[in-house]
N, C-alpha and C positions, 0 to 999 in steps of 0.2 A: 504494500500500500504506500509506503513512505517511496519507494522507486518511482510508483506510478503520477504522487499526487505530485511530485520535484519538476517531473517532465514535464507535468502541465503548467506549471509553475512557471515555468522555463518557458512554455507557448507565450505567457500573458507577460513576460519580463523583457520579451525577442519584439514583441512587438513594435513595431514604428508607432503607433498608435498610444502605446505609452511612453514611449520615449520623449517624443517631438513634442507634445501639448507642454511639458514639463521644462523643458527646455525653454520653448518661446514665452511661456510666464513668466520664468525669472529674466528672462533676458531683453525681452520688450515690452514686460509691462510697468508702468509707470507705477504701481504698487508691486514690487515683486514680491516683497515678505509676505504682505496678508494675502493676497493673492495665490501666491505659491505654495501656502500653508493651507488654504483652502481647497484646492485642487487635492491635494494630497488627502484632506478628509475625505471628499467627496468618491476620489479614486479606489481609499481603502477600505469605505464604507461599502460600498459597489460590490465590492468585492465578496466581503465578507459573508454579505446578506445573500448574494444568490450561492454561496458554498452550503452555507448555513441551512437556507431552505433545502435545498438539494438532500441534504444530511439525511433528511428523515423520510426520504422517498423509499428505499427499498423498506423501512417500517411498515408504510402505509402499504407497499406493494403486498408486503405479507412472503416470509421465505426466503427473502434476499439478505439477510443477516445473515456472518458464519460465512458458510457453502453457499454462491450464488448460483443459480440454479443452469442449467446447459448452453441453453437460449440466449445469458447474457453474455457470454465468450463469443459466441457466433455474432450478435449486436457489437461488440467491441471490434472483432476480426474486420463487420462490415464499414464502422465509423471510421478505422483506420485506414482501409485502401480507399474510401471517399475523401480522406481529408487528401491522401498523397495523389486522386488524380485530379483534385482540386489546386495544388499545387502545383502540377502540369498544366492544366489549361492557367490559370494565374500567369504561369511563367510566360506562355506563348499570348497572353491575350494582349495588343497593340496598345502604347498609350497608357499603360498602368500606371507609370511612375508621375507623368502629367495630372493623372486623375486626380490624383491622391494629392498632391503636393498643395491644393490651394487653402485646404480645410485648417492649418497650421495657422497661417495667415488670421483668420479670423477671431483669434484668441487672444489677440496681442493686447489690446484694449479694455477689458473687461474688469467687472470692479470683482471684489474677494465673494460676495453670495454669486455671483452669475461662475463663476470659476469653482465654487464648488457644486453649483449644476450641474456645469460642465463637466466633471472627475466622475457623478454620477451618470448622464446621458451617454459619454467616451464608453461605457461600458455595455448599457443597454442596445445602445444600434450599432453595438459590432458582436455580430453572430460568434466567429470567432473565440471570443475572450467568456463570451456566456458560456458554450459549448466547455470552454477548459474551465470553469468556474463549475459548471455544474457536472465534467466529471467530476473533478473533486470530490464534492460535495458529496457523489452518489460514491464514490470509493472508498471515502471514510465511515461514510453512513454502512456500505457493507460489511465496515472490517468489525462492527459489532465493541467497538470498546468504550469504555465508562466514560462518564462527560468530562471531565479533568482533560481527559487524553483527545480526547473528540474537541474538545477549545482550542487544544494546542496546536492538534493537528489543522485543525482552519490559521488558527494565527500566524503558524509557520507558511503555508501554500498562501496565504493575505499578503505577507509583507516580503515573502522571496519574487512574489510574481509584481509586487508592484516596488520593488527594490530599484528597478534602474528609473522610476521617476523620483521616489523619494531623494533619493544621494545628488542629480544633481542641486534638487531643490535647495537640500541640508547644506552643498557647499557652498550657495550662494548664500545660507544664512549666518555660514562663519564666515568664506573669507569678499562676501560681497563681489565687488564690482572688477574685482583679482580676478575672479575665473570668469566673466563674459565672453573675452576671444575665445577661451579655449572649452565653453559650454556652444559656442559659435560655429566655432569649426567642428564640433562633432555632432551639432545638427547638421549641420551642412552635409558631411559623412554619410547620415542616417538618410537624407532627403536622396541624396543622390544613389544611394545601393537601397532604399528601400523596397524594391520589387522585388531582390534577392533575397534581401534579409525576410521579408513574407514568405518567401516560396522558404525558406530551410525553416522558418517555423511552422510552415503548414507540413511539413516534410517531417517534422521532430515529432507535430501531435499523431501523423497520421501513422510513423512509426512506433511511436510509445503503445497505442491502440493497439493495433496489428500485432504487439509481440506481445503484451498484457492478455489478449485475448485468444493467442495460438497458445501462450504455456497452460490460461485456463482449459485447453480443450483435452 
């Protein structure tokens, strides 16, 4: 479980999507402290909440505790070769990196409540980031252990998967306006290779699935 929920963790930390929004808040927004710190609620609460609900899905299913039952191996095997031909056509579809690059742009302005909006909404309408939120959720929920452990295990998949927004945020909260160029240029990084850097995370989930769900068979 702890393998499984890391890799997903891993989807939501790879993503450009978390990366870029975190970036251009501290870097062009005329408030970057509250602003930046806001986003980062918003981001980890997001988070948290659809792991969280997810948790108690194979409960309600009934049998999914413990031993998951045949069917959910085969549903894994299948989530996994859809996410990696997902990541094939991704890769050959024209214009991807254009598509995507404008939506960054529009966060630069924003006061700290629309910014933690924003950390919430970043989550909801990227299919993506729900999908590895809510395996999560449903693989901890399966692994059947006491709530101590079931908190932790969300907190740890919450704050690994939204690790590369927070850290630029944090260095901007120590060393300020010191790392601008160089939170600059690694947007810039992320803007220009992000078609790649989406295809090796659609590539990461749709492998974690695929092997998660041939060993359960």
């Amino acid at each position: 479980m702890l393998g499984e929920i890391t890799a997903l963790a891993m989807v939501v930390a790879l993503s450009p999507f978390t990366v870029l929004p975190a970036i251009a808040l501290v870097v062009h927004s005329d408030r970057p402290r509250p602003t930046g710190l806001a986003f980062i609620s918003g981001w980890l609460v997001a988070k948290a909440a659809i792991t969280a609900l997810f948790v108690g899905v194979p409960r309600l299913m009934g049998g999914l505790q413990g031993t998951p039952p045949h069917w959910t191996a085969w549903l894994r095997v299948a989530a996994g070769v859809a996410f990696i031909l997902a990541a094939l056509w991704y890769w050959r579809r024209p214009g991807a990196a254009a598509a995507e690059a404008t939506w960054v742009d529009r966060l630069e302005h924003i006061t700290p409540a629309a910014a933690a909006f924003v950390g919430v909404a970043l989550t909801f309408l990227n299919p993506k980031l729900v999908f590895a939120c809510a395996a999560a959720g449903f693989a901890i929920g399966s692994a059947n252990l006491g709530a101590p452990a079931t908190g932790a295990a969300i907190a740890y998949f919450t704050l690994l998967g939204g690790s590369t927004a927070v850290l630029p945020i944090l260095a901007y909260m120590i060393w300020s306006h010191r790392v601008d160029a160089v939170l600059a240029r690694f947007a810039d990084w992320v803007r220009r290779h992000q078609v790649a850097i989406t295809v090796a995370v659609l590539l990461l989930l749709g492998v974690a699935l695929l092997m998660n769900g041939l060993r359960a068979l």
